[in-house]
C-alpha positions in Angstrom: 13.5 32.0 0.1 13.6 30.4 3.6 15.6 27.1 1.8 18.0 29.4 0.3 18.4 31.0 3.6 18.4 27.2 5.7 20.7 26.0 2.8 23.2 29.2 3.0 23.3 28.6 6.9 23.9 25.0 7.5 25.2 23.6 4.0 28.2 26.5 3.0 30.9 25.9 4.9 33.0 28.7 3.4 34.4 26.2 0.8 33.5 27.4 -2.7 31.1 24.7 -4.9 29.6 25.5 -7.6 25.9 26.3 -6.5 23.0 25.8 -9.2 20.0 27.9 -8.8 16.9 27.0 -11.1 13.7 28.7 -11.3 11.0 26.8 -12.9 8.7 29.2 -15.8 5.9 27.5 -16.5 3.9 28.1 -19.9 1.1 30.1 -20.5 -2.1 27.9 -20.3 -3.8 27.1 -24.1 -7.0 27.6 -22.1 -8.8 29.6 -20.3 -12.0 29.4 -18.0 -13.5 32.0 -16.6 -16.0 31.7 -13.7 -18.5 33.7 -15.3 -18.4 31.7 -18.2 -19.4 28.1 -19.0 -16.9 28.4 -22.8 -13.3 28.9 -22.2 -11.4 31.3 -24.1 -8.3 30.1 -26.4 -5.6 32.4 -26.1 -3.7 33.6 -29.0 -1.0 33.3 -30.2 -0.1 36.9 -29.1 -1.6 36.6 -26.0 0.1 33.3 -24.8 3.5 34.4 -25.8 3.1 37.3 -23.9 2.0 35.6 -21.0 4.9 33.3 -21.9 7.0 36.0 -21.4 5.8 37.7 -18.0 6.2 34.0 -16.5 9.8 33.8 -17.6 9.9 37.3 -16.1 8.5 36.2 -12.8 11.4 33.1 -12.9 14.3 35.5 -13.7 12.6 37.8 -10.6 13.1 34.7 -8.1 17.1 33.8 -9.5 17.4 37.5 -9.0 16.3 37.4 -4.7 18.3 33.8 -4.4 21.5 36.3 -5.8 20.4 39.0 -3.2 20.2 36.5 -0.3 23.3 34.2 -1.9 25.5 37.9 -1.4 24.3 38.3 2.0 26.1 35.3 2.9 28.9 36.1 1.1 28.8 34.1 -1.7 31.0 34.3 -4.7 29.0 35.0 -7.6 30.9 33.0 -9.5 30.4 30.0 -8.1 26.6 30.2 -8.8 25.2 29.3 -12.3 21.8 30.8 -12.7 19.0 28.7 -15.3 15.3 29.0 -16.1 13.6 25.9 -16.7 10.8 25.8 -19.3 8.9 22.5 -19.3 7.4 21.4 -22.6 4.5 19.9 -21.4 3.8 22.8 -18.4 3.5 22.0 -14.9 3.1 18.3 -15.3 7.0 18.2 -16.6 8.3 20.6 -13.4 9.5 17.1 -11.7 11.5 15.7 -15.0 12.7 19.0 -16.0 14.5 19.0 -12.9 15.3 15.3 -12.9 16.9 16.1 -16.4 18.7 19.6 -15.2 20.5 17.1 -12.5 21.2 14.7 -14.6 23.0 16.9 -17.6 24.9 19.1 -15.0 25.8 16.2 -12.7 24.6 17.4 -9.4 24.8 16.0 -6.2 22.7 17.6 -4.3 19.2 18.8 -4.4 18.1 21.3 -2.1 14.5 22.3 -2.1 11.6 23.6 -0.6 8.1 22.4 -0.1 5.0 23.7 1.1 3.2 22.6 3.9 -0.1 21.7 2.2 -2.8 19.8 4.2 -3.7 16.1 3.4 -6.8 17.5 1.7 -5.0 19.8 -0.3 -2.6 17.3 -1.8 -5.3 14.7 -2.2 -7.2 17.6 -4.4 -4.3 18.9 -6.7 -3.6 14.8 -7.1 -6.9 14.7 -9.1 -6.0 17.3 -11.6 -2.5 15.7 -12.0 -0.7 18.1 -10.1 1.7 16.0 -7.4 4.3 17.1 -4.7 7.1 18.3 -6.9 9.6 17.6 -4.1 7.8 14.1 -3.0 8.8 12.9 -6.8 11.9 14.6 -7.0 13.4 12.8 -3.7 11.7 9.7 -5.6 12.9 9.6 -8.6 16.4 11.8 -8.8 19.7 9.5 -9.2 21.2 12.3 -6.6 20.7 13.4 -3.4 17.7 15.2 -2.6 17.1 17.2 0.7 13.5 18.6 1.3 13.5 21.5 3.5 9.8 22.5 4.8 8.9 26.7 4.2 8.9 28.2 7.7 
C-alpha cells in the first residue's frame, strides 16, 4: 500500500489516465509438506479449488484497499480498471503474467513495489526458482517500469 500511496502523491497530477490496478492470485499448491511429515499430502480436487478460491479472495481484498486509498486522493473511479491475474504455472509465471497484462492493455507505465529482502534472502528464494518479481519485470517489460522500495 505504501506504492499506491508514493504513486497517488508524486505521479497524479489531477489529470485523469486511466490507472490499472492488478493483483496477482496465485494457485493453490498440488502439494503439500508438512513438517511433521516426511510424505506430502496431495490435495484434492475439492480442497485445491477451494483454496483456489480463498487466494482469489485474498487478491480481490488487496484491489479493494488500492480503491480505498485511490478515493482518498480523489480519484475517479472510473478511470481505474481493476484485474486479478491468475498465472498458469503459479508463482513462477507472476513476472510474464504481468509482462503479458502490459502488453495486451498497452501500458506505459509500471509502478510497483518491492520488498527489501536481504542479499541472503534473495540468494535463498533463487534456489527454489523464486526471483525478484520487480528485478525481472524492469528487465524484461517493453514499457516503463518504476520500482518503488516498501517503506
Amino acid at each position: 500500500t505504501s506504492t499506491l500511496h508514493w504513486v497517488c502523491q508524486n505521479l497524479l497530477d489531477g489529470e485523469q489516465r486511466e490507472i490499472h490496478i492488478i493483483s496477482v492470485a496465485l494457485r493453490a499448491p498440488y502439494d503439500i509438506v508438512t513438517e511433521d511429515s516426511i510424505s506430502s499430502h496431495v490435495l484434492s480436487n475439492q480442497e485445491r479449488d477451494e483454496d483456489d478460491r480463498v487466494l482469489h479472495h485474498l487478491a480481490e481484498k488487496s484491489i479493494e484497499e488500492s480503491l480505498k486509498i485511490m478515493s482518498e486522493y480523489d480519484v475517479r473511479k472510473d478511470s481505474i480498471i481493476c484485474e486479478v491475474l491468475e498465472p498458469p504455472e503459479g508463482s513462477t509465471q507472476i513476472a510474464e503474467s504481468i509482462k503479458q497484462y502490459t502488453e495486451k492493455n498497452d501500458i506505459d507505465l509500471v509502478c510497483m513495489g518491492r520488498r527489501n529482502l536481504s542479499p541472503t534472502s534473495r540468494t535463498f528464494d533463487a534456489w527454489f526458482g523464486l526471483g525478484s518479481v520487480s528485478d525481472w519485470c524492469a528487465s524484461h517489460l517493453k514499457s516503463s517500469v518504476l520500482v518503488i522500495p516498501e517503506a
